[in-house]
Structures are given as structure tokens and as C-alpha cells.
C-alpha angles and dihedrals in degrees: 000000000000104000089053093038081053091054093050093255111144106232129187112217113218115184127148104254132021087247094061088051093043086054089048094054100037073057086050086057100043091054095048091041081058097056096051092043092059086036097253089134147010123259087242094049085053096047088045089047108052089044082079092074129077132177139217134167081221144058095250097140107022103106085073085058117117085182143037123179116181119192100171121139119333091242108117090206089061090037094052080044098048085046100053093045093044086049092066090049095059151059116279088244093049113131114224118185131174133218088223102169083201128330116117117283094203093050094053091050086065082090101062150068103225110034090168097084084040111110143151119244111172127193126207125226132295091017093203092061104026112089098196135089131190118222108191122173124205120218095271093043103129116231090249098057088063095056092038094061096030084058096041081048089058099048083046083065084242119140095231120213116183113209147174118294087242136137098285097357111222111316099029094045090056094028107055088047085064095052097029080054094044080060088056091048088057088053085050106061106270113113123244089244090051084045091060105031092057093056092042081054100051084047116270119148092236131357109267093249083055100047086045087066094044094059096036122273079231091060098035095045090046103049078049091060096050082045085051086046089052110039105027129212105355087060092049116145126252109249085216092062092051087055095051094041100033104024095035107031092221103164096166131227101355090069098025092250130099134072092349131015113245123207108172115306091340124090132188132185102272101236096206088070089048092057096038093057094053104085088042093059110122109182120208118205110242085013106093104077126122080240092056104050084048088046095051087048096057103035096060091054104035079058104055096046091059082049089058098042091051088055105048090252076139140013108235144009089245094055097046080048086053099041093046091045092042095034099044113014091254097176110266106219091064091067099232132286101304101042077056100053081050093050086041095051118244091235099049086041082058091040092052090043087055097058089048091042089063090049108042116023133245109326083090106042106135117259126249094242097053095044084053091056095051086043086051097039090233131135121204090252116016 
């Protein structure tokens, strides 16, 4: 609701109570109160700006609407409901779109009549600050409702990428293996401070356990499990990461408890999680280096986006690069992941799966398509 009231768009708010709404605008105000604070934009510019939205417990105005985007709970049972319901509220052309994180865009079309204006558009977190959107189209997505939302991504000053209806589509379905793996890496001896601190070096904008609590352990903990659903075993769940979420109820920075404890703008390493996991160490002989935890990191996810690639999730190496930089905050100057399996060397990448393959089980077998590359002596640039 922020990012289309900041580019002059009129919204109507619908939420289920008038609290929920009282807490999303008070949201609205603290964005725009940032950005004059740190001199973005003008106090009247901000005034002028959140006058665009409007809010309602019901559906009164909807059937003016040329676009609905729904980003409710990530339960597909209450999102097919909520559809079938909203499709009743607005025009037969109306475009409704979800901010599914995950969850499949043709199955949830099932609900409707008219599938082909159904489409994903997912938005990263924090919106205000992430400059990538998902398009994703379901079986049934017209053609023009494509377009239609690639172009309205754009007016929005959002980099579009459209990709394959699949569990996790492109970014989620590398991304939650790495922190579902950095969860691995606690069970297996490394501290949540050295978990962190060998990914910020490398480059990334914040550690994997932090940026768990940042998005929510519930969330992230609930788009691995559909992962889990939709990949099997190699995308099994750390048992680690169902005690945290399920035993202990840590949901992360939005109530001051997971990996770390936040107060404010200060964080500190939450020492309950540091005495739950000890009984679950399990040390590994030769495992146990500053290289290996790194290694693990990137391997998960360097895998799985040859995976993606292999299977049309999208269309090119240079898009996958500029989803994974602009989506995740993967750094920049390394080009994304596979400019990095090229800089790294294929062979050396399948060669290092392998070793961790042998420890540690499946999660890291080698993909076919890298193994194709080694066999065909190819790299995804050069």
C-alpha cells in the first residue's frame, strides 16, 4: 500500500478489523516520516501522498478496482476462499494478483472463473527498500495480464522478473536452503555470531540467521516446509529450525525473540538459542573450518540455481544473477551466483558438493546440470 500510494497511485485498504488497518496506516506514516527524516521527500509530498489510501473492513469500492493484490496468510485454503469471495466483489477484467511467497499460482486459480487475470506478484522485504518483483503466471494467465503487470511493476520503480509457477519460484526456492542450511550449520557446531559473520564478509547485506529474524522464523520456517512438500528430501528441514519455530515460538524481529534478541536498533545473540542447540550438536571431524561453513552457504544455493536454470524457472544466467543481487542482497560485485560458479570453476563447485555430499547426505548431490557442464566442459558466460 505504500509503495503504490508513493508513486501517486489511489489504493483501498481492505483488512479484517479496523485495528489491523489502524496498525497499517500507522506503517504508511512511519515510512514516509523516514524519508523526511533523512530528507527523501518533502512534509507536503508526504501529506499529499498517504491521502491516496483509504480503508474499509469491506469490499465497497472494489468493483472500480483495475487491480486487486491480496497478500494475506500464507495458508492456500484461506487464499482459494478469500478469491472466490473477492471475485464476486469486482469487475470480470480485473486483474487480482497475490503476493504468494510460495505457494503455487495455478492451484490457487482453481478458485476462480476467470484464472486468466490471476497472477503472482511478489514483493521482497522490506518493499520500501527491495528493488525486485516477481511476476509469476499460472497455466491459465493470459498473455495480457503479463504485460499488463510487467509494465504496472515497472511504474511502480520495481526491476520485474517473470518465472516459473513452482514451489518457491526463483529467489525463495535458493534462498530458504541457505538459511534453512545456516540452521544446519548451528546444529553443527558453528556459533550463530561465526554463521553470520562468514556470509557479511563475503559480502552479504546481513548473516542468514539474521536475516531469518528479519523476515519472520514463521515465514521463513513455513515457505521451507512447502519447499520440503515440493522437493523432498533434499529440501528436508532442519529439526533445529521446527524447535525454534514450533517448541520455542521464536517469530524474530517483529516480537524481539529469535536468533538474536532486538531491542531497538540494538541486537544480541538470543541465549536461549545458544542453550537449546547444545544437546543437538552433532561435530563432525574436518568440518568445523571458517572455509567450510562458507562453503556449505554457497553451495546450497549455487545448486539449486543451476537447478532452476536447467528447468526454465528462468529464462537466462544474467537474470537469475540480477533476481538473486536485487531480491536478496546477494553482493553485487560478485556478480551473482553464476558468475560465481564460472569464477569458481564447475568442475572445482561439483568437486566441493561432492565432499559435502559424502558428509552430509543429499542436500548437496551434484546436480545434473552442473555435472553437464563439467562433462561438456562449458561455463554459464564464458
Amino acid at each position: 500500500a505504500w509503495l503504490l500510494t508513493s508513486q501517486d497511485k489511489s489504493v483501498r485498504l481492505k483488512d479484517i478489523n479496523w485495528d489491523a488497518l489502524h496498525q497499517a496506516y500507522l506503517e504508511l506514516q512511519k515510512i514516509y516520516e523516514g524519508l523526511v527524516k533523512r530528507r527523501r521527500l518533502k512534509l507536503f509530498q508526504y501529506h499529499s501522498k498517504i491521502l491516496h489510501v483509504s480503508t474499509d473492513v469491506g469490499y465497497v469500492g472494489f468493483n472500480k478496482l483495475d487491480l486487486v493484490i491480496e497478500a494475506i496468510i500464507e495458508d492456500i485454503d484461506v487464499k482459494k476462499t478469500v478469491f472466490k469471495e473477492l471475485e464476486n466483489q469486482v469487475a470480470n477484467d480485473t486483474i487480482i494478483a497475490t503476493n504468494t511467497s510460495a505457494l503455487s499460482i495455478t492451484d490457487m486459480a482453481t478458485s476462480l472463473r476467470f484464472p486468466e487475470r490471476f497472477i503472482g506478484m511478489h514483493f521482497f522485504s522490506p518493499v520500501h527498500r527491495m528493488p525486485l518483483v516477481e511476476i509469476i503466471p499460472g497455466k491459465q494467465t493470459s498473455p495480457e495480464t503479463i504485460k499488463t503487470m510487467v509494465i504496472y511493476a515497472k511504474q511502480l520503480k520495481k526491476t520485474p522478473i517473470v518465472v516459473q509457477d513452482c514451489p518457491g519460484f526463483l529467489v525463495n526456492r535458493i534462498l530458504i536452503p541457505y538459511v534453512n542450511e545456516a540452521v544446519h550449520c548451528l546444529q553443527d557446531g558453528f556459533s550463530v555470531e561465526q554463521i553470520d559473520a562468514v556470509m557479511t564478509e563475503f559480502g552479504m547485506p546481513l548473516g542468514p540467521l539474521s536475516l531469518a529474524d528479519e523476515v519472520g522464523l514463521d515465514v521463513g520456517y513455513k515457505v521451507a516446509k512447502i519447499l520440503e512438500s515440493g522437493y523432498g528430501s533434499r529440501m528436508t528441514v532442519s529439526s533445529l529450525f521446527d524447535i525454534f519455530c514450533n517448541q520455542m515460538g521464536l517469530l524474530g524481529k517483529k516480537d524481539g525473540e529469535g536468533f538474536y534478541i532486538h531491542r531497538g536498533k540494538n541486537k544480541s545473540v538470543n541465549l536461549d538459542v545458544t542453550v537449546a542447540i547444545q544437546s543437538y550438536i552433532t561435530l563432525k571431524k574436518g568440518m568445523m573450518g571458517k572455509r567450510d561453513c562458507l562453503d556449505r552457504l554457497l553451495l546450497i544455493m549455487l545448486n539449486e540455481a543451476a537447478r532452476c536454470l536447467d528447468e526454465g524457472v528462468v529464462a537466462s544466467p544474467d537474470l537469475l544473477d540480477m533476481a538473486m543481487v536485487m531480491g536478496t542482497g546477494f553482493p553485487p560485485f560478485r556478480g551473482g551466483l553464476c558468475r560465481y560458479i564460472d569464477e569458481w570453476g564447475v568442475s572445482t563447485v561439483v568437486d566441493r558438493l561432492t565432499f559435502f555430499e559424502d558428509k552430509l547426505g543429499e542436500r548437496f548431490t551434484p546436480s545434473a546440470a552442473l555435472k553437464e557442464l563439467v562433462s561438456s566442459k562449458k561455463s554459464y558466460y564464458c
